[in-house]
Structures are given as structure tokens and as C-alpha cells.
LOPANU-942897 format. One record per residue (C-alpha): y, x, z; chain; residue number from 1. Coordinates in steps of 0.1 Angstrom, whole numbers, plus 2048, in hexadecimal, padded with zeros to 3 digits. Each point is the difference from the previous one (the first is absolute). Example, Ala and Ser with C-alpha at 12.3 -4.5 7.8 and 13.67 -1.06 7.14 Angstrom:
<pts>
<pt><py>7D3</py><px>87B</px><pz>84E</pz><dose>A</dose><kelo>1</kelo></pt>
<pt><py>822</py><px>80E</px><pz>7F9</pz><dose>A</dose><kelo>2</kelo></pt>
</pts>
This chain:
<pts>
<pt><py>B13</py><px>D3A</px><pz>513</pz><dose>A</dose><kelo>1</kelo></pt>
<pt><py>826</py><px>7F4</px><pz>7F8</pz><dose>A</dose><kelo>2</kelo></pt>
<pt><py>7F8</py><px>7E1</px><pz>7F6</pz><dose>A</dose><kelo>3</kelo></pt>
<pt><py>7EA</py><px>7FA</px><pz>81E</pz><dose>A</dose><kelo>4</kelo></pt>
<pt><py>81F</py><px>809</px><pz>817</pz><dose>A</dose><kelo>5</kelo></pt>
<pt><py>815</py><px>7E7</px><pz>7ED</pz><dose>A</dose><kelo>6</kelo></pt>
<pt><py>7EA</py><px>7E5</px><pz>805</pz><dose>A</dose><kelo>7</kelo></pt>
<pt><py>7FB</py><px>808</px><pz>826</pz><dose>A</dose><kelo>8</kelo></pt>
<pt><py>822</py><px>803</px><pz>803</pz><dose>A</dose><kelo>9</kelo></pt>
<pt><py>806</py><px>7DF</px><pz>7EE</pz><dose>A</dose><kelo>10</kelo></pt>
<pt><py>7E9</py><px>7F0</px><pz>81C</pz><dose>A</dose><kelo>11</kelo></pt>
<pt><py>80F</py><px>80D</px><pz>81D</pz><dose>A</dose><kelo>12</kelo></pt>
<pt><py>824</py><px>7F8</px><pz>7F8</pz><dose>A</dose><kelo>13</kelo></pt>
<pt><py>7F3</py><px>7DA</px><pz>7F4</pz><dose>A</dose><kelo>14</kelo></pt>
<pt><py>7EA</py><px>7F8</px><pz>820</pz><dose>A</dose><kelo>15</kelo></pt>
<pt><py>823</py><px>80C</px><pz>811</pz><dose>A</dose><kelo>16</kelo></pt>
<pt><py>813</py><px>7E9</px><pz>7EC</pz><dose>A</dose><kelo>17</kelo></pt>
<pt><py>7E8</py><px>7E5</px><pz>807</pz><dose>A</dose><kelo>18</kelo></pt>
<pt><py>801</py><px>802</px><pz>823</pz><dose>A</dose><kelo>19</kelo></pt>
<pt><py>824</py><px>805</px><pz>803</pz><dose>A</dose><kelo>20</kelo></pt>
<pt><py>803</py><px>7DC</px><pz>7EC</pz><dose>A</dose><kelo>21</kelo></pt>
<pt><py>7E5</py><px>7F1</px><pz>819</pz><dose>A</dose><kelo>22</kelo></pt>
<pt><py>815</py><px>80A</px><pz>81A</pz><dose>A</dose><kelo>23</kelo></pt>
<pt><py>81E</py><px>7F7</px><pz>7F2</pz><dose>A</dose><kelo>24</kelo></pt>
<pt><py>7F7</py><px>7DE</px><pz>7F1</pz><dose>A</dose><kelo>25</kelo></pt>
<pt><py>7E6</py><px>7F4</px><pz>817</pz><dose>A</dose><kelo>26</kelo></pt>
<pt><py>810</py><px>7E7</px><pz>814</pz><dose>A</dose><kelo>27</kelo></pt>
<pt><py>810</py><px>7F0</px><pz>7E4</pz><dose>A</dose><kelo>28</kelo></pt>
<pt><py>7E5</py><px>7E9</px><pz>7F3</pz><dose>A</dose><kelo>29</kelo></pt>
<pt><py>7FA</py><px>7F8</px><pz>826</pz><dose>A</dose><kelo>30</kelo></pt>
<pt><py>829</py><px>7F4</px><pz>801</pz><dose>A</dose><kelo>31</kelo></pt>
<pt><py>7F2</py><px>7EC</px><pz>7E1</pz><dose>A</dose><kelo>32</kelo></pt>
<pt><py>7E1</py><px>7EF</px><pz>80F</pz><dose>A</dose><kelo>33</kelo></pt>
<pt><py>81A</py><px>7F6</px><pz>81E</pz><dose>A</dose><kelo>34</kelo></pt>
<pt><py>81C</py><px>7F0</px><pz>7EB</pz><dose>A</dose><kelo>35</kelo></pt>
<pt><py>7E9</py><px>7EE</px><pz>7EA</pz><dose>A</dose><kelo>36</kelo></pt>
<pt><py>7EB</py><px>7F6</px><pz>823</pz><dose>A</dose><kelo>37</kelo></pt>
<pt><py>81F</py><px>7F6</px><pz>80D</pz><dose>A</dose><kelo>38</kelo></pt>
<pt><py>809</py><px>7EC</px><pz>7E3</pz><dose>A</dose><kelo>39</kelo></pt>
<pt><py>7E2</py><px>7EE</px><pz>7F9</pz><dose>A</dose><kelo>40</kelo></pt>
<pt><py>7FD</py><px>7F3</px><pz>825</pz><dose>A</dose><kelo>41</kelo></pt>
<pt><py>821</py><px>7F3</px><pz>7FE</pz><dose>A</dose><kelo>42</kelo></pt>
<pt><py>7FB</py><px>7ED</px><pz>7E2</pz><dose>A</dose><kelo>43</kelo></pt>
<pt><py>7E1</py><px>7F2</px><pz>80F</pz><dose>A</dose><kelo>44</kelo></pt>
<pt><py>80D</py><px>7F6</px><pz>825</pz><dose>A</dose><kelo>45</kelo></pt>
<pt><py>827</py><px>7FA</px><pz>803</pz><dose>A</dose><kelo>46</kelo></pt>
<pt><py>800</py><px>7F9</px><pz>824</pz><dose>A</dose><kelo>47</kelo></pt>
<pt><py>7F6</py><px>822</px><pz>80A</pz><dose>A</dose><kelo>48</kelo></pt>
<pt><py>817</py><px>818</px><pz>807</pz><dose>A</dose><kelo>49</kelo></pt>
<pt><py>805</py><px>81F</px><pz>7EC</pz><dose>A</dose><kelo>50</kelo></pt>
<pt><py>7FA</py><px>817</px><pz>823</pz><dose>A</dose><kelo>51</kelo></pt>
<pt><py>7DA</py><px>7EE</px><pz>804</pz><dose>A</dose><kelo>52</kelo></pt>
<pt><py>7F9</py><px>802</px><pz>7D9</pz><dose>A</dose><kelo>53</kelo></pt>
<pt><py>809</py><px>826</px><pz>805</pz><dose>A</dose><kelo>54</kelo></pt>
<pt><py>7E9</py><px>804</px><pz>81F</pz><dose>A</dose><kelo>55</kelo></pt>
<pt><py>7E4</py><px>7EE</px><pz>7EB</pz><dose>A</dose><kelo>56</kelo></pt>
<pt><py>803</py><px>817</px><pz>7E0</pz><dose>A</dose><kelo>57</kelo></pt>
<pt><py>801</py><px>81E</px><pz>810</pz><dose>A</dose><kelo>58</kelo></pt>
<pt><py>7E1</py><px>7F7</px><pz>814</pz><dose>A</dose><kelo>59</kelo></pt>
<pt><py>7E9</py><px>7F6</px><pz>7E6</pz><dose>A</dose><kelo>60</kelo></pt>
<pt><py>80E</py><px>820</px><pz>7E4</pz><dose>A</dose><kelo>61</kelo></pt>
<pt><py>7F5</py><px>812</px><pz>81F</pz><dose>A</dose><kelo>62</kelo></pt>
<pt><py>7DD</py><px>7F2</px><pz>803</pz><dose>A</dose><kelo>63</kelo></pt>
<pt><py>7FD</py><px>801</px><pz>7DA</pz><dose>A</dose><kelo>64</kelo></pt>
<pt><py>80B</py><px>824</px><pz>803</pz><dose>A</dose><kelo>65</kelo></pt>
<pt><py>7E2</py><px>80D</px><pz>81A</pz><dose>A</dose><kelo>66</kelo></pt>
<pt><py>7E6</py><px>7F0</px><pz>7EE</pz><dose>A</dose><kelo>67</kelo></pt>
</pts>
């Protein structure tokens, strides 16, 4: 019975943990996929502006996103 409330406890505390670091960390791979978006388009077309290049990324991460 002891060991069984161990290992319960174990879970609770690391699905807590787990969502605390989703929360925490979520947006960072989304910061990421922007810079490297942003990046890449600039390399590819130097006559755009870095304000249009932004608008573009962040439009197609968000329709990547919904999917």
C-alpha cells in the first residue's frame, strides 16, 4: 500500500512538473520557428523589408499551427 502511494505521488507531482514546463517553455520554440522564418526569407529576397518578412512568417507559423 506504501509503495502504491509513492508512485501515485510520484505522478502527480511529475504531470505538475510537466505542465508547469509547457507553460513555461511553450512559446519558446514558436520565438524559434519566427527567427529562423525571418532569417531564411531574408536570405532568399533582399529587397523585402524586415516589417513584411515579419507579417509573412507569422502568417504562415499561424496556418501551420491550426492545422
Amino acid at each position: 500500500m506504501k509503495k502504491n502511494l509513492y508512485f501515485i505521488l510520484f505522478l502527480i507531482i511529475a504531470f505538475i512538473m510537466l505542465y508547469i514546463s509547457r507553460i513555461e517553455y511553450g512559446s519558446h520554440s514558436l520565438d524559434k520557428s519566427m527567427k529562423a522564418c525571418i532569417i531564411a526569407q531574408k536570405k532568399l529576397d533582399k529587397s523585402k523589408n524586415i516589417d513584411d518578412i515579419k507579417s509573412f512568417c507569422e502568417r504562415e507559423i499561424n496556418k501551420k499551427l491550426k492545422k
